[in-house]
NULUM-372478 format. One record per atom (N, C-alpha, C, O): x, y, z; residue in three letters. Coordinates in steps of 0.02 Angstrom, whole numbers, padded with zeros to 5 digits, always signed. Layout:
XYZALA;...
This chain:
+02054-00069+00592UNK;+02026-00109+00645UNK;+01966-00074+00678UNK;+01924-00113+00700UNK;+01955-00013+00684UNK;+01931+00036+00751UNK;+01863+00043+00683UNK;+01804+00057+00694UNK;+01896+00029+00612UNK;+01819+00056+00559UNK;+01786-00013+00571UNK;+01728-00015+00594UNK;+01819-00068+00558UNK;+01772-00136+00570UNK;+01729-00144+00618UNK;+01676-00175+00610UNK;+01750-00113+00681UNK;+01707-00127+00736UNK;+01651-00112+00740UNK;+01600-00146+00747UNK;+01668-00019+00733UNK;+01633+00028+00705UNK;+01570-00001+00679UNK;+01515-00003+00705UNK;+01595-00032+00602UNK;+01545-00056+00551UNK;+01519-00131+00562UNK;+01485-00162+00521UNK;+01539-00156+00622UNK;+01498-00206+00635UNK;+01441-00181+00687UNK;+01382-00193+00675UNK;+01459-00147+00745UNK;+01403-00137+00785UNK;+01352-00090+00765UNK;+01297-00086+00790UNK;+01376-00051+00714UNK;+01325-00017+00661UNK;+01274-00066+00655UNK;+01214-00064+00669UNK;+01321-00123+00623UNK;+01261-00162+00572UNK;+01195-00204+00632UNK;+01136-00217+00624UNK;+01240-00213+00689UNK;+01182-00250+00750UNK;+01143-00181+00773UNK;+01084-00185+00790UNK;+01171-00129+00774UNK;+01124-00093+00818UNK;+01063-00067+00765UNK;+01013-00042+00791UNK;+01067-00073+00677UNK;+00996-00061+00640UNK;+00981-00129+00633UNK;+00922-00129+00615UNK;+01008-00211+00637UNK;+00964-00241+00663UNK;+00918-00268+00715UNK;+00880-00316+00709UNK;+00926-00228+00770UNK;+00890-00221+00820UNK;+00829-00163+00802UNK;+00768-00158+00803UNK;+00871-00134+00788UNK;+00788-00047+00795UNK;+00746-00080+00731UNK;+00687-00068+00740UNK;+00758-00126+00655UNK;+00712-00169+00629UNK;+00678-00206+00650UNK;+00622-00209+00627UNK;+00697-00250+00703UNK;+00672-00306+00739UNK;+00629-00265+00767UNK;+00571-00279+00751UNK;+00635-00205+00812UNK;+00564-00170+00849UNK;+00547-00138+00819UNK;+00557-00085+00848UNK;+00512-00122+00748UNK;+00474-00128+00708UNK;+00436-00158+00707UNK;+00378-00137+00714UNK;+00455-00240+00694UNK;+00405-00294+00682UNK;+00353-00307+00758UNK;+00299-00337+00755UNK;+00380-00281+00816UNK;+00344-00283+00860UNK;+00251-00289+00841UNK;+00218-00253+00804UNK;+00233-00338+00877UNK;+00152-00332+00886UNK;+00114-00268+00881UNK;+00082-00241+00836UNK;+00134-00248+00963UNK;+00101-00191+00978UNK;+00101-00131+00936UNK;+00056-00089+00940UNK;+00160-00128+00889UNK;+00168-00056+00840UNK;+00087-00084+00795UNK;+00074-00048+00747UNK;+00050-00128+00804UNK;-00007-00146+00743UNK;-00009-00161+00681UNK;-00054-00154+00640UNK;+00066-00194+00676UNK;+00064-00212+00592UNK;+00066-00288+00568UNK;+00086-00311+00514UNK;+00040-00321+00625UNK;+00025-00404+00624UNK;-00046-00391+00603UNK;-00086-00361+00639UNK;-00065-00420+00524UNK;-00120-00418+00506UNK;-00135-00505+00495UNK;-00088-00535+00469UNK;-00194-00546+00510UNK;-00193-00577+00507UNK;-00248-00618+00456UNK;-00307-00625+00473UNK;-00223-00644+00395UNK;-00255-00662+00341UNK;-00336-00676+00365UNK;-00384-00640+00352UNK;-00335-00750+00411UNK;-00391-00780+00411UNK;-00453-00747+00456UNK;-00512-00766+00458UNK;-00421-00692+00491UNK;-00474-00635+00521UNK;-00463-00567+00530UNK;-00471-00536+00582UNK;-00439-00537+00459UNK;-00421-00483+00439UNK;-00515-00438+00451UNK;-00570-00464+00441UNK;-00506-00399+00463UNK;-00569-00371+00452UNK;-00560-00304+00400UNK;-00509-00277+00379UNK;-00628-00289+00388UNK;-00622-00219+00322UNK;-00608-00176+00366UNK;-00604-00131+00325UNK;-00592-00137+00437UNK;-00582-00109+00473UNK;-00508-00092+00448UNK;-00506-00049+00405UNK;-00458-00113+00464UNK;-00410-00136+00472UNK;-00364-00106+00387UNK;-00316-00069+00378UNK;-00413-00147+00335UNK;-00392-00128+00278UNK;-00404-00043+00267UNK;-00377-00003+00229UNK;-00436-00039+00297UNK;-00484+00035+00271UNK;-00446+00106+00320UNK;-00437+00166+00307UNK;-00431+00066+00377UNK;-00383+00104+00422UNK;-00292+00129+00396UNK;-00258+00179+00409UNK;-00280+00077+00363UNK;-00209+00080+00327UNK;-00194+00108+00301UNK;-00202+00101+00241UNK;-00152+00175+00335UNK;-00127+00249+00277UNK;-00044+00245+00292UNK;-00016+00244+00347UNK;-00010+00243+00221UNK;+00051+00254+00223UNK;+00088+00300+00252UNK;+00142+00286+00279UNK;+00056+00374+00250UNK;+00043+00409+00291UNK;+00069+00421+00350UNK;+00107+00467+00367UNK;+00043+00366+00389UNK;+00033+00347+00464UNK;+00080+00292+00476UNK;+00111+00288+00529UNK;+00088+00244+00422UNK;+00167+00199+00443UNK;+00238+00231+00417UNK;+00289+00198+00421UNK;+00238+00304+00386UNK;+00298+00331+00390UNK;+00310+00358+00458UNK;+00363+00347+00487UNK;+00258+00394+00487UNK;+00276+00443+00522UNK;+00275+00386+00578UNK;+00324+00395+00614UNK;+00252+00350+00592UNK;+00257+00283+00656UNK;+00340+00253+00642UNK;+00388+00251+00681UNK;+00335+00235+00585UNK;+00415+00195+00567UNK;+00470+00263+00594UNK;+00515+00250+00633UNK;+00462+00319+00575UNK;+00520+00373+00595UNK;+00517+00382+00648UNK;+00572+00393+00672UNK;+00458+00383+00698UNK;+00448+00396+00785UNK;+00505+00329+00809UNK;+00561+00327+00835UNK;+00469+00291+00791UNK;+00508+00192+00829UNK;+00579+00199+00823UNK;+00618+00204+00871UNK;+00597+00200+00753UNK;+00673+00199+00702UNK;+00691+00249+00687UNK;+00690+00252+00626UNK;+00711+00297+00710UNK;+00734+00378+00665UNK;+00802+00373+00639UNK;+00811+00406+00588UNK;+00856+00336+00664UNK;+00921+00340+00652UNK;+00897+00277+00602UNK;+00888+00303+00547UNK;+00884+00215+00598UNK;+00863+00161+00519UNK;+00821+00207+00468UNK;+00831+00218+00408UNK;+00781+00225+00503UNK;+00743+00296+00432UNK;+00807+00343+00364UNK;+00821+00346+00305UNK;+00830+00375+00448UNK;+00871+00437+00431UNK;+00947+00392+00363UNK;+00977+00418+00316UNK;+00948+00335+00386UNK;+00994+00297+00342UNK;+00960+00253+00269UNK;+00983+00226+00220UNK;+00904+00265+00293UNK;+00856+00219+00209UNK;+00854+00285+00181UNK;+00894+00292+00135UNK;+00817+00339+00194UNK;+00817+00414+00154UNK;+00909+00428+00134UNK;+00924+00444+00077UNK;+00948+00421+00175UNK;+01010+00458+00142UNK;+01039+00411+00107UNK;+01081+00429+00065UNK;+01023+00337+00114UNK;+01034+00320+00056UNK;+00998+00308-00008UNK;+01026+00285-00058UNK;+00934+00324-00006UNK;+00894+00345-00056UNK;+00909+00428-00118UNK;+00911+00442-00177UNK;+00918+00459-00051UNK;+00954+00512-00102UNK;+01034+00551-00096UNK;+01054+00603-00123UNK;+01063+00513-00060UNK;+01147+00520-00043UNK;+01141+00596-00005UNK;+01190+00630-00020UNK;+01097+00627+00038UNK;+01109+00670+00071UNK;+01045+00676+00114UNK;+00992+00656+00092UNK;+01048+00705+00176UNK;+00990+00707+00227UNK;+00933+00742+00191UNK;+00938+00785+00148UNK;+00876+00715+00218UNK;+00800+00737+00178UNK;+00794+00794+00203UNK;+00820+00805+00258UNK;+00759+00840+00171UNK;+00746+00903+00200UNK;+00703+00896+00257UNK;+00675+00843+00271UNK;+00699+00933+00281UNK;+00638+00947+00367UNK;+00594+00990+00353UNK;+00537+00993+00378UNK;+00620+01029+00308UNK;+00521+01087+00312UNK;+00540+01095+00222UNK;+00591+01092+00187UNK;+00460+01108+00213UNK;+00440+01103+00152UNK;+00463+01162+00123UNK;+00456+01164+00062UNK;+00495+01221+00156UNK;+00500+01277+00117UNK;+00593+01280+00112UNK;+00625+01326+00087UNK;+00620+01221+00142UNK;+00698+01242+00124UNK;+00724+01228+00060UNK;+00690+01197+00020UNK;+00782+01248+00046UNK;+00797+01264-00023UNK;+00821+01188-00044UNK;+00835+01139-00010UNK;+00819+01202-00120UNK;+00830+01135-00161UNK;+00909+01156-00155UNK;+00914+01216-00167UNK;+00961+01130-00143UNK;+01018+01132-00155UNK;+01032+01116-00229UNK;+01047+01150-00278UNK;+01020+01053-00218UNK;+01067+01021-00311UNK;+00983+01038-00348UNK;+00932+01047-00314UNK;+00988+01038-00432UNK;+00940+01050-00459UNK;+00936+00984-00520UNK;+00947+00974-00580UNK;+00910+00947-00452UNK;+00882+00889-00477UNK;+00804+00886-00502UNK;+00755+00904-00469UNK;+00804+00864-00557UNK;+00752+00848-00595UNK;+00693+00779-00582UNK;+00712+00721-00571UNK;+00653+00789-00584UNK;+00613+00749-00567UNK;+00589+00706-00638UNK;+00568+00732-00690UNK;+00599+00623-00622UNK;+00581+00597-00695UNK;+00526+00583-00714UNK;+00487+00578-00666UNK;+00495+00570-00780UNK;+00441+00564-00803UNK;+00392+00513-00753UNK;+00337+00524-00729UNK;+00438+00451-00747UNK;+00388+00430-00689UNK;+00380+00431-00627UNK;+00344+00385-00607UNK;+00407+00477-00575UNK;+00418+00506-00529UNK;+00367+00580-00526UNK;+00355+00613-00476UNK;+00347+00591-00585UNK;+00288+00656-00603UNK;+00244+00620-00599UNK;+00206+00634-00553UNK;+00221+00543-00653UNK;+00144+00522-00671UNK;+00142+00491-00600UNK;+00084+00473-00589UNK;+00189+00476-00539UNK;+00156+00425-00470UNK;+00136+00479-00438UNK;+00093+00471-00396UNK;+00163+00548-00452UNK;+00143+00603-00394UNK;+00073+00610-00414UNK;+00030+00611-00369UNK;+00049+00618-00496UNK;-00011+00631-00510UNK;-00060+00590-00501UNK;-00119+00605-00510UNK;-00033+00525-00480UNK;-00087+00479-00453UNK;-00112+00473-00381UNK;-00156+00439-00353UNK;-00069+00519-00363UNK;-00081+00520-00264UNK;-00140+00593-00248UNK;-00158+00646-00275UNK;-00150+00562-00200UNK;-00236+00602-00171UNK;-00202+00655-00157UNK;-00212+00708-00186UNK;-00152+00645-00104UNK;-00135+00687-00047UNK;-00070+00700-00024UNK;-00032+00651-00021UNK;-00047+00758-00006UNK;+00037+00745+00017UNK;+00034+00784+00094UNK;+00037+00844+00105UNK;+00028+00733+00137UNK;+00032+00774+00208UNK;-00037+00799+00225UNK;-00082+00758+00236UNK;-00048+00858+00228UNK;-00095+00904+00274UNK;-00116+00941+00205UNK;-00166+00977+00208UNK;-00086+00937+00150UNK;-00106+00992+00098UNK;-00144+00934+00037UNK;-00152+00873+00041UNK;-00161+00977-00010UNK;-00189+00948-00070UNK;-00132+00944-00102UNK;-00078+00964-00081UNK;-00148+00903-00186UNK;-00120+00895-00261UNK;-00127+00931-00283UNK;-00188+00940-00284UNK;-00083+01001-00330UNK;-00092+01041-00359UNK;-00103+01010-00460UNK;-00061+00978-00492UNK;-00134+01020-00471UNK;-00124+00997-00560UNK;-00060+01036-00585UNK;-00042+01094-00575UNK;-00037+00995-00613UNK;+00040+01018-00641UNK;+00045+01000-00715UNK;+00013+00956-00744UNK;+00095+01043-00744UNK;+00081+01044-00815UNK;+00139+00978-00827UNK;+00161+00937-00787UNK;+00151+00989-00906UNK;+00194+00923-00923UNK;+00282+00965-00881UNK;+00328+00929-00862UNK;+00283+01034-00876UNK;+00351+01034-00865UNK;+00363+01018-00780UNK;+00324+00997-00737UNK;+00452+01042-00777UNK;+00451+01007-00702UNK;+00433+01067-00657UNK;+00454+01122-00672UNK;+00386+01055-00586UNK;+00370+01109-00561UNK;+00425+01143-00521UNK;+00482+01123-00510UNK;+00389+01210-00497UNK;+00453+01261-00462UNK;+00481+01203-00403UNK;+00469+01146-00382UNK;+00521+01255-00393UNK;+00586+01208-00339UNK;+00556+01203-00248UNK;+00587+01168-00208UNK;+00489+01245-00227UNK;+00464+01217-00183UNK;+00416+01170-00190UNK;+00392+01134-00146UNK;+00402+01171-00254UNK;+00343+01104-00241UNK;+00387+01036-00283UNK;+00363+00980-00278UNK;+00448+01048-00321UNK;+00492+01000-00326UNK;+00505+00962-00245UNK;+00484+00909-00222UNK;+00548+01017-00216UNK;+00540+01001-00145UNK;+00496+00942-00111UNK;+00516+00888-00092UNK;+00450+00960-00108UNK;+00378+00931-00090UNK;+00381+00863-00121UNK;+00380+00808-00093UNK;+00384+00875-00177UNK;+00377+00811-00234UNK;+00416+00756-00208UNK;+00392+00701-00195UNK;+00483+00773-00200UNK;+00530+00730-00183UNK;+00526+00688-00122UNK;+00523+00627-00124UNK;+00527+00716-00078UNK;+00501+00709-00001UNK;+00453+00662+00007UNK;+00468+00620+00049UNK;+00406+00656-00017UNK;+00335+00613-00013UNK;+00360+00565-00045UNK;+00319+00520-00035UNK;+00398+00545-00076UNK;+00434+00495-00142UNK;+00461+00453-00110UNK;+00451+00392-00105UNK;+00516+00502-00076UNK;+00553+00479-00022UNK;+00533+00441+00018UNK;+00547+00381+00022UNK;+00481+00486+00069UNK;+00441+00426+00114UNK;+00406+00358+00091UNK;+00400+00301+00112UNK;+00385+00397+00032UNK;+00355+00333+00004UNK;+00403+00255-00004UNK;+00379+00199+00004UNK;+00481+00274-00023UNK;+00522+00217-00042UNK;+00541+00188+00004UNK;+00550+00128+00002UNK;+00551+00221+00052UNK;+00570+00212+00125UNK;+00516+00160+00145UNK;+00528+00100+00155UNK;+00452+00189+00152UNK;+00410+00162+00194UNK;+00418+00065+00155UNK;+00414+00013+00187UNK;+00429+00074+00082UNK;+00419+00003+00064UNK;+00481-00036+00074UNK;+00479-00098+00081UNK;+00554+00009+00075UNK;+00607-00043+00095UNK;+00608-00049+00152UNK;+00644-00097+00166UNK;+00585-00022+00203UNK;+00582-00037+00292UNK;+00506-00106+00287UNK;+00492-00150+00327UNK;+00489-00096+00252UNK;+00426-00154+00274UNK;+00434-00208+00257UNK;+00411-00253+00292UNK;+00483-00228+00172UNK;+00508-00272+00151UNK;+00557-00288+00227UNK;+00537-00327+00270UNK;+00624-00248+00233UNK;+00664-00292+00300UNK;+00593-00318+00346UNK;+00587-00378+00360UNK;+00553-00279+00361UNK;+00516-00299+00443UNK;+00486-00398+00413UNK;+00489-00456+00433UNK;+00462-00359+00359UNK;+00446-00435+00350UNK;+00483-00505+00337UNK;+00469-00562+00352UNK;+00530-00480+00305UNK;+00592-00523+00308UNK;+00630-00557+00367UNK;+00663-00609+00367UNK;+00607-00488+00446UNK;+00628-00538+00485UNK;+00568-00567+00519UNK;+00574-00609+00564UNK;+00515-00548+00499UNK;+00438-00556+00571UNK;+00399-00568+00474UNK;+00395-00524+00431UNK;+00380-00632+00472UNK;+00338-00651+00417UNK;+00265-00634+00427UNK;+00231-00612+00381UNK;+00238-00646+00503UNK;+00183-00606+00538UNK;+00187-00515+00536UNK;+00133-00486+00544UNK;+00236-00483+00526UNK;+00252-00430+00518UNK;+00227-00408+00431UNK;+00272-00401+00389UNK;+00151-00398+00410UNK;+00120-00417+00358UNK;+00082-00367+00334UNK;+00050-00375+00282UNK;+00081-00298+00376UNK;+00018-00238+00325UNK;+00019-00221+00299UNK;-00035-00199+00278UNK;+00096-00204+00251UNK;+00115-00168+00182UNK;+00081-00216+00134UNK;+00037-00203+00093UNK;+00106-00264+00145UNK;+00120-00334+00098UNK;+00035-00364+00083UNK;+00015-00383+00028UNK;-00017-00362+00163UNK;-00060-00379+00149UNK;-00117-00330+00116UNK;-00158-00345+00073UNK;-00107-00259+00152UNK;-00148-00230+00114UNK;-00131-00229+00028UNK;-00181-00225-00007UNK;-00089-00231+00005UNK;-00062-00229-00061UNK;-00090-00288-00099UNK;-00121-00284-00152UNK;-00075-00347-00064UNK;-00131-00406-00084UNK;-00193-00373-00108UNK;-00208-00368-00167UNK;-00226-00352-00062UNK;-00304-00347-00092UNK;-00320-00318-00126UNK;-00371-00331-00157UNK;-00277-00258-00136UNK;-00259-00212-00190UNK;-00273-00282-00265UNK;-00316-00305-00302UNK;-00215-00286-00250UNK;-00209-00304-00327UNK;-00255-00368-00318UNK;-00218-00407-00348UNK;-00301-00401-00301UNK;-00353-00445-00292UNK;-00394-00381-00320UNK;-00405-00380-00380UNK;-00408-00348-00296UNK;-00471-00305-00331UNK;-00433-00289-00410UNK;-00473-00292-00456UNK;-00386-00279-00422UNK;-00366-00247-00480UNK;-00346-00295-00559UNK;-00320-00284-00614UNK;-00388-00371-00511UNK;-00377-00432-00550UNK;-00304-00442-00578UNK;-00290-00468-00632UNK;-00265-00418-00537UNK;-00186-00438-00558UNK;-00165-00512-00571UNK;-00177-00557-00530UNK;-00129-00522-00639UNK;-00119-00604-00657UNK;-00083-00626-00589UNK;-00048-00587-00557UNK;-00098-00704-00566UNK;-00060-00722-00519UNK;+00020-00735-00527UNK;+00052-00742-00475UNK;+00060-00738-00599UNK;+00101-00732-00592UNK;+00145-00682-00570UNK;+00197-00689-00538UNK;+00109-00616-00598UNK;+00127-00556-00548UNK;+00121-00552-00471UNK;+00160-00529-00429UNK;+00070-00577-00465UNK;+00070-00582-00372UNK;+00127-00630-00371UNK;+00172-00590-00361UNK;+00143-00661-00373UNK;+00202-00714-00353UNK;+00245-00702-00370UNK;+00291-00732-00341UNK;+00268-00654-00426UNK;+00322-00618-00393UNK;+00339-00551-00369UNK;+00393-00521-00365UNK;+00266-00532-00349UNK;+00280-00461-00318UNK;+00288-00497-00216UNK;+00303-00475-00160UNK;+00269-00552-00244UNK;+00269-00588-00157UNK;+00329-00609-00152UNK;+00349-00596-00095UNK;+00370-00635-00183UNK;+00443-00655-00187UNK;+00480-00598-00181UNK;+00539-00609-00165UNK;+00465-00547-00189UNK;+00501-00475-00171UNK;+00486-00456-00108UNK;+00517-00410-00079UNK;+00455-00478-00091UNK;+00421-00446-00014UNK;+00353-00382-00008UNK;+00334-00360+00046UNK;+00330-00366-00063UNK;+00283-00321-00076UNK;+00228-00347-00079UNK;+00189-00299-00087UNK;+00197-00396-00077UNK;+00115-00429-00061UNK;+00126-00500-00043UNK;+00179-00529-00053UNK;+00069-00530-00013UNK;+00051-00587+00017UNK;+00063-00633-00038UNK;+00082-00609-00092UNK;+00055-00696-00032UNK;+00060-00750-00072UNK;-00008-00745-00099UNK;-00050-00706-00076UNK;-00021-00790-00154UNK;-00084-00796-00167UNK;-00128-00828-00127UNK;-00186-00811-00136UNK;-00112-00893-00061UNK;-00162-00915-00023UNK;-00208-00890+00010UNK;-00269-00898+00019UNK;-00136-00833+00040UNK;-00132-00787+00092UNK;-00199-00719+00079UNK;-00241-00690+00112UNK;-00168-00721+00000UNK;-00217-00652-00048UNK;-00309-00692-00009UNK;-00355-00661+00019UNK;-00304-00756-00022UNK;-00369-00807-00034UNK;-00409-00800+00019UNK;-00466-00778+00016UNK;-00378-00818+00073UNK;-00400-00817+00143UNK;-00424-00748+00185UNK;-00462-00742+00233UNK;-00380-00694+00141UNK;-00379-00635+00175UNK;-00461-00621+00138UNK;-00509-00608+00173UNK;-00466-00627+00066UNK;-00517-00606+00032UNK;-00611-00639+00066UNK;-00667-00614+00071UNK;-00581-00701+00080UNK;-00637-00748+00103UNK;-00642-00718+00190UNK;-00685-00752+00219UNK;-00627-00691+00214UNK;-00603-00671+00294UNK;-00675-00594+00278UNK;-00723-00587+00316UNK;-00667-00560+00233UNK;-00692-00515+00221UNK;-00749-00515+00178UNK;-00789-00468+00173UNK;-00752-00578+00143UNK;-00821-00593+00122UNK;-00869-00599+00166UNK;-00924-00572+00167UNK;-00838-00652+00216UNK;-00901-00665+00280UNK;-00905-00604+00333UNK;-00957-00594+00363UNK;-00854-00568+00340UNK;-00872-00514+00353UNK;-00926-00459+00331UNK;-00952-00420+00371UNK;-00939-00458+00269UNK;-00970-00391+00217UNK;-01043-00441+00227UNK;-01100-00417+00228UNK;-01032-00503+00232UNK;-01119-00558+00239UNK;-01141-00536+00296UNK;-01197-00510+00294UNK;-01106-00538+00356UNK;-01132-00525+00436UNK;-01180-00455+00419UNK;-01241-00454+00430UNK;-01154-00417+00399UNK;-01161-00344+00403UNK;-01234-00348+00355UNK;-01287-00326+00377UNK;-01229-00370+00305UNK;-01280-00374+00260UNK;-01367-00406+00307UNK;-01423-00382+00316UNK;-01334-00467+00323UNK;-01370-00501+00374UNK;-01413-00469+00407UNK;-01474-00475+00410UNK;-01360-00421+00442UNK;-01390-00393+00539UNK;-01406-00335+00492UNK;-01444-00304+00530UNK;-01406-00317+00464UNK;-01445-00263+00408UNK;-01504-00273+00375UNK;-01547-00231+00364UNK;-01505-00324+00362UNK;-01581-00358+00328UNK;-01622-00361+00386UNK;-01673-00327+00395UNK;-01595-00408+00429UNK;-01641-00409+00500UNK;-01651-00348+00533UNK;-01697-00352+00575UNK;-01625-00296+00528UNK;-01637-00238+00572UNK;-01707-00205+00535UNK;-01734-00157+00562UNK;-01738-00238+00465UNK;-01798-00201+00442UNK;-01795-00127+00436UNK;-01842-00087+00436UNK;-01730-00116+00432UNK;-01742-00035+00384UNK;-01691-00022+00321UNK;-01650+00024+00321UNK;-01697-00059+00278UNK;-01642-00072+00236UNK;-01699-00083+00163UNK;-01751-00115+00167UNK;-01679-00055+00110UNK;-01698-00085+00039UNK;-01640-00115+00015UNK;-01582-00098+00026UNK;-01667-00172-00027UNK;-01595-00201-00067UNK;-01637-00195-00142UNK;-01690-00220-00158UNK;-01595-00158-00175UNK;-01585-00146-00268UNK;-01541-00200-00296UNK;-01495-00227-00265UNK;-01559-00215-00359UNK;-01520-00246-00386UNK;-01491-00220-00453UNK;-01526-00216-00504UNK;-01439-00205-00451UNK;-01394-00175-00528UNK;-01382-00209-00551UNK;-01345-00252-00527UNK;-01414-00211-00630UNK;-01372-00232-00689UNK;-01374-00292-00695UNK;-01325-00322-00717UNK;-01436-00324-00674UNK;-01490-00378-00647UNK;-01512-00420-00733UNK;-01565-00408-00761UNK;-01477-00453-00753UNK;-01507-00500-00817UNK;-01533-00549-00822UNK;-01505-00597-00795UNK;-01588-00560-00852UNK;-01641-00596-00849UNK;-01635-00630-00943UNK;-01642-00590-00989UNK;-01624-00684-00954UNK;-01635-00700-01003UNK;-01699-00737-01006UNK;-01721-00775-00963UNK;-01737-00715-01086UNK;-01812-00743-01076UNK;-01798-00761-01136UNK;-01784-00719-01179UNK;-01800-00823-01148UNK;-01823-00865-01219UNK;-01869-00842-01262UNK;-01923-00831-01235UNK;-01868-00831-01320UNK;-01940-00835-01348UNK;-01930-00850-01396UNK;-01871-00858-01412UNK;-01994-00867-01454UNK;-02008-00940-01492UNK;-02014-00894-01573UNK;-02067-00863-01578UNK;-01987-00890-01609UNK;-01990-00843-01671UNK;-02015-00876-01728UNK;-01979-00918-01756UNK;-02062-00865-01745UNK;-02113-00920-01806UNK;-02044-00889-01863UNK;-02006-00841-01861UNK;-02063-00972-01934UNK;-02011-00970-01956UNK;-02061-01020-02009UNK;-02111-01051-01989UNK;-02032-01021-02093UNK;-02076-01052-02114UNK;-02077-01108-02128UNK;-02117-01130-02169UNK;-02014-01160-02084UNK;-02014-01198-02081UNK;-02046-01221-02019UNK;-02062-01280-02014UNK;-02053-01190-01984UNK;-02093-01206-01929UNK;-02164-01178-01937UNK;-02195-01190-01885UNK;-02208-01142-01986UNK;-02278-01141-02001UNK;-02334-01193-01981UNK;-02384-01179-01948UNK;-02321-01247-02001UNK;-02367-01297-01993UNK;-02362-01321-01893UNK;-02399-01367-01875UNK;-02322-01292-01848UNK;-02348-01305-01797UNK;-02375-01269-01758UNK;-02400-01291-01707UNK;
């Protein structure tokens, strides 16, 4: 009886600290039809882990331990307990990331690296999974609750992703719908025009043109065509 209770007011008190997540003011109401490139360009995962763990630390502290069935480490130099291996694709996403924290990417060979930068490895992974199953709930309950989902849109709008993939990476909760993708894209077109605009008019600007084709006809005598 005393575990049920237990495990019910558990379950209201991390749906509450989700719900203030989705809050306004935390800045993660992005809004398709006047999204600006500001906004996109500002968006570091980065910065919505360490915001999501400030707001939520006890919903965090429970997406990480159940991500890896024991509390995440706290400093980069404590020891690996279990000697868990890191998998092949858990190596090629680390090698695709800029940055981990305050430090650089070290180049790493094909084997698995030592056990402090395993450490390291894991951790950023971590946040990383975290940061996308806390944004999936936020959005699930606040549909306005939209920066993972939208910046990820434009992502894969630039990366010409088939729309059936967007539709169902949007049915998962990981990017915008395709309208949504539409509006956000067109929001930022007339944006990148203004700028161009009040740039032209300001008279200190050259505009180049790359990769500029010009097709020119021309008339190739032929000897059936001699006599004209």
């Amino acid at each position: 009886m005393t575990q049920n209770w237990a495990h019910h007011e558990m379950k209201r008190h991390y749906h509450r600290a989700a719900r203030d997540l989705t809050d306004k003011d935390n800045g993660w109401h992005l809004g398709a039809v006047h999204m600006s490139a500001e906004q996109v360009l500002n968006f570091r995962i980065e910065d919505m882990a360490v915001r999501m763990r400030s707001l939520a630390p006890e919903l965090w502290e429970l997406v990480t331990f159940l991500l890896l069935g024991r509390k995440l480490w706290t400093t980069a130099g404590e020891e690996d307990t279990e000697d868990q291996t890191l998998s092949l694709d858990e190596l090629e996403l680390w090698r695709e990331l800029e940055t981990l924290g305050d430090g650089g990417v070290q180049e790493m060979g094909p084997s698995v690296p030592a056990k402090h930068d395993r450490v390291k490895l894991r951790r950023a992974l971590c946040h990383l999974k975290t940061v996308v199953i806390l944004s999936i709930l936020m959005r699930s309950l606040n549909q306005q609750c939209n920066a993972f989902a939208a910046v990820n849109g434009i992502f894969f709008h630039s990366c010409n992703t088939p729309d059936k993939v967007v539709k169902s990476l949007a049915h998962m909760g990981i990017s915008t719908s395709l309208s949504t993708i539409n509006n956000a894209v067109h929001s930022l077109t007339c944006e990148s025009a203004d700028h161009v605009r009040t740039l032209g008019q300001s008279l200190r600007a050259m505009f180049a043109y790359d990769n500029c084709e010009l097709t020119l006809n021309t008339m190739t005598p032929t000897i059936e065509q001699s006599g004209d």
